[in-house]
Z-matrix of the N, CA and C atoms (Angstrom, degrees):
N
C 1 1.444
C 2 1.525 1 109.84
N 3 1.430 2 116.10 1 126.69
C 4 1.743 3 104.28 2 -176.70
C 5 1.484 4 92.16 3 -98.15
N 6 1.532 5 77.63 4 158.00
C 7 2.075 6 94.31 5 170.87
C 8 1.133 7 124.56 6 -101.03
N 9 1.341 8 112.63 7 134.51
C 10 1.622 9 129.75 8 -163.19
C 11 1.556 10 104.37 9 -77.74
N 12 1.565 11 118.41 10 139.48
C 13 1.344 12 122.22 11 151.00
C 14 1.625 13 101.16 12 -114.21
N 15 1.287 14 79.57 13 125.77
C 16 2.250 15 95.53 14 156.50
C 17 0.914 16 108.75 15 -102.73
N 18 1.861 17 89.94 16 139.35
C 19 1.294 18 107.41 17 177.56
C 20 1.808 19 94.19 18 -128.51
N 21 1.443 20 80.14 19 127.40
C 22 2.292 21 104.77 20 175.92
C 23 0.981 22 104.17 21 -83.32
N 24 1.588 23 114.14 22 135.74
C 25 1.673 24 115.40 23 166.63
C 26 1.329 25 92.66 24 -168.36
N 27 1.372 26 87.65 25 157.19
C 28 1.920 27 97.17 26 165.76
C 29 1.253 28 109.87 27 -75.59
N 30 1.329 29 148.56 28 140.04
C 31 1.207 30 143.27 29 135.94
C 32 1.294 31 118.99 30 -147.24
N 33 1.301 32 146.78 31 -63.27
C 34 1.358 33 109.34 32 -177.98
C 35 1.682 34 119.45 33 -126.68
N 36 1.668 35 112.55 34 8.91
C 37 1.747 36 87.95 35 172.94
C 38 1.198 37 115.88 36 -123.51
N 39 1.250 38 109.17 37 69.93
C 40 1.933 39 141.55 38 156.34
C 41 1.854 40 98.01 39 -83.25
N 42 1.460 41 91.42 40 -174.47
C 43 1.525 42 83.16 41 154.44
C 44 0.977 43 119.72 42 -109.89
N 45 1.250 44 139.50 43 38.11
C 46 1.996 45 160.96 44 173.32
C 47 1.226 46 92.33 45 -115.99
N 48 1.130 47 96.23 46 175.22
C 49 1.750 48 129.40 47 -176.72
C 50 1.839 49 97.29 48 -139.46
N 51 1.154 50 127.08 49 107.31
C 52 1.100 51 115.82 50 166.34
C 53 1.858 52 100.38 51 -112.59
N 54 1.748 53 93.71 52 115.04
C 55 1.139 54 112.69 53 -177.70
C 56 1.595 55 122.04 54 -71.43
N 57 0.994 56 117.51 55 -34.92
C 58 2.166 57 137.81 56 -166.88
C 59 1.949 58 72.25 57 -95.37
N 60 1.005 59 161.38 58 -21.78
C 61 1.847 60 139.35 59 148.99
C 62 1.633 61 116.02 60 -76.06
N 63 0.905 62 105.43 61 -13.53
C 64 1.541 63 88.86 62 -179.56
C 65 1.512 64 108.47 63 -124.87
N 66 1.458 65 108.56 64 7.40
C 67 1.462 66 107.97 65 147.65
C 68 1.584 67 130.06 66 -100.06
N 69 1.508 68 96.27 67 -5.51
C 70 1.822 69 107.86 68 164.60
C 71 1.193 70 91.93 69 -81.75
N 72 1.257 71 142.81 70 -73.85
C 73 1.140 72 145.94 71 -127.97
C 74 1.924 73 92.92 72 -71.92
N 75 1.409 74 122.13 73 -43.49
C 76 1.488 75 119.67 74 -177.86
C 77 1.400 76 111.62 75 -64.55
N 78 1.704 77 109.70 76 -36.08
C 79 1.648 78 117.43 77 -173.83
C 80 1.725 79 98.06 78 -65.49
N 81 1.305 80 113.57 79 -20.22
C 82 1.770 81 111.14 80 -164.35
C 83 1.682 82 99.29 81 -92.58
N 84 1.048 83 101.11 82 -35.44
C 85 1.952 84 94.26 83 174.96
C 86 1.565 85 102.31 84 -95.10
N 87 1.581 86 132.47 85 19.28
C 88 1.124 87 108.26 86 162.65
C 89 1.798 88 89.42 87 -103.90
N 90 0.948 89 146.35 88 -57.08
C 91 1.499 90 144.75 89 133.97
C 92 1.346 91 128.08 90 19.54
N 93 1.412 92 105.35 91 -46.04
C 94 1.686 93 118.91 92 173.93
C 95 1.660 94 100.20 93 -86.66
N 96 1.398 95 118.10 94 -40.41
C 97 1.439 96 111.35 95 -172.60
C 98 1.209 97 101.24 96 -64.59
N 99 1.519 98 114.22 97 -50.84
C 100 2.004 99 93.96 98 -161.23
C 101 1.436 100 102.23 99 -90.48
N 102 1.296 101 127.75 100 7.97
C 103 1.610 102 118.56 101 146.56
C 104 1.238 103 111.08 102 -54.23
N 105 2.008 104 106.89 103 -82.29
C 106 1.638 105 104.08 104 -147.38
C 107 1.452 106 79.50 105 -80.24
N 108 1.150 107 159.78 106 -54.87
C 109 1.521 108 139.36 107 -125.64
C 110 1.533 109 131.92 108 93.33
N 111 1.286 110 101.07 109 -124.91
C 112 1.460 111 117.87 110 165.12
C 113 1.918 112 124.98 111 -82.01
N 114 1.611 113 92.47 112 -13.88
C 115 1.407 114 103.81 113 -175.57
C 116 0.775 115 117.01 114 -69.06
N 117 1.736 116 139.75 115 -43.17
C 118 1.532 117 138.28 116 -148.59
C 119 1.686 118 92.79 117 -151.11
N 120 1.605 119 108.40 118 141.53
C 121 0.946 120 107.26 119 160.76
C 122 1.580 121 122.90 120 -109.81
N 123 1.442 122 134.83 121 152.78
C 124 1.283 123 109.53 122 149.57
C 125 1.291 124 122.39 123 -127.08
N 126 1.587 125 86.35 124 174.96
C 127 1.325 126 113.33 125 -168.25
C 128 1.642 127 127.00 126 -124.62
N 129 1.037 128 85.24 127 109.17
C 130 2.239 129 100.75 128 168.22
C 131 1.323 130 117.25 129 -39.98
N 132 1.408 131 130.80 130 94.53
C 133 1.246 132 126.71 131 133.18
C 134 1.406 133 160.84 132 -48.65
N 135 1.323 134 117.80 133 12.93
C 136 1.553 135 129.46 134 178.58
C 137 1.566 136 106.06 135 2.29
N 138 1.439 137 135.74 136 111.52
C 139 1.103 138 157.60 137 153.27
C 140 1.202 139 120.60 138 -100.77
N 141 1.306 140 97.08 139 119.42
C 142 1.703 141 117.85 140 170.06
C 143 1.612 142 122.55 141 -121.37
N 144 1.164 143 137.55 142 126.03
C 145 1.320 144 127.54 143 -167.48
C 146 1.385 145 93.78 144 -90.92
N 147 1.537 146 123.71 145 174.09
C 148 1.638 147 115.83 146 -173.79
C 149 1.301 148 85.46 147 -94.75
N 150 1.219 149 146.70 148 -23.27
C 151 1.999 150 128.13 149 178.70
C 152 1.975 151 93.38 150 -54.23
N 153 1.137 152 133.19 151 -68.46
C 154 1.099 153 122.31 152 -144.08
C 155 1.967 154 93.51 153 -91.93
N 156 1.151 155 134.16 154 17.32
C 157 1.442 156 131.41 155 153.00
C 158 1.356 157 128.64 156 -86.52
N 159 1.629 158 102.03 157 -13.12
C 160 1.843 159 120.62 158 -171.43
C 161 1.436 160 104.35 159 -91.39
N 162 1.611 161 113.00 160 -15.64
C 163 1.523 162 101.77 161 -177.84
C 164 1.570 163 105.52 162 -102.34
């Protein structure tokens, strides 16, 4: 069983799209893959606070 790292960020289910976060955030789990490999997987967290989901 490999072990997961999450990674939190804003990027897309606000009502924005912040594009320059969810292309760090993809460059960082392509980064973790060809580090660990087969060892660790990750995983995307999409974070939204409820202030910025009400607008």
């Amino acid at each position: 069983m490999k072990k997961r790292i999450g990674i939190v960020s804003y990027n897309i289910y606000c009502n924005f799209t912040n594009y320059g976060s969810a292309l760090q955030s993809w460059a960082l789990c392509q980064s973790i893959k060809k580090i660990a490999g087969n060892i660790v997987e990750p995983v995307l967290v999409d974070y939204c606070p409820e202030i910025l989901a009400d607008k």
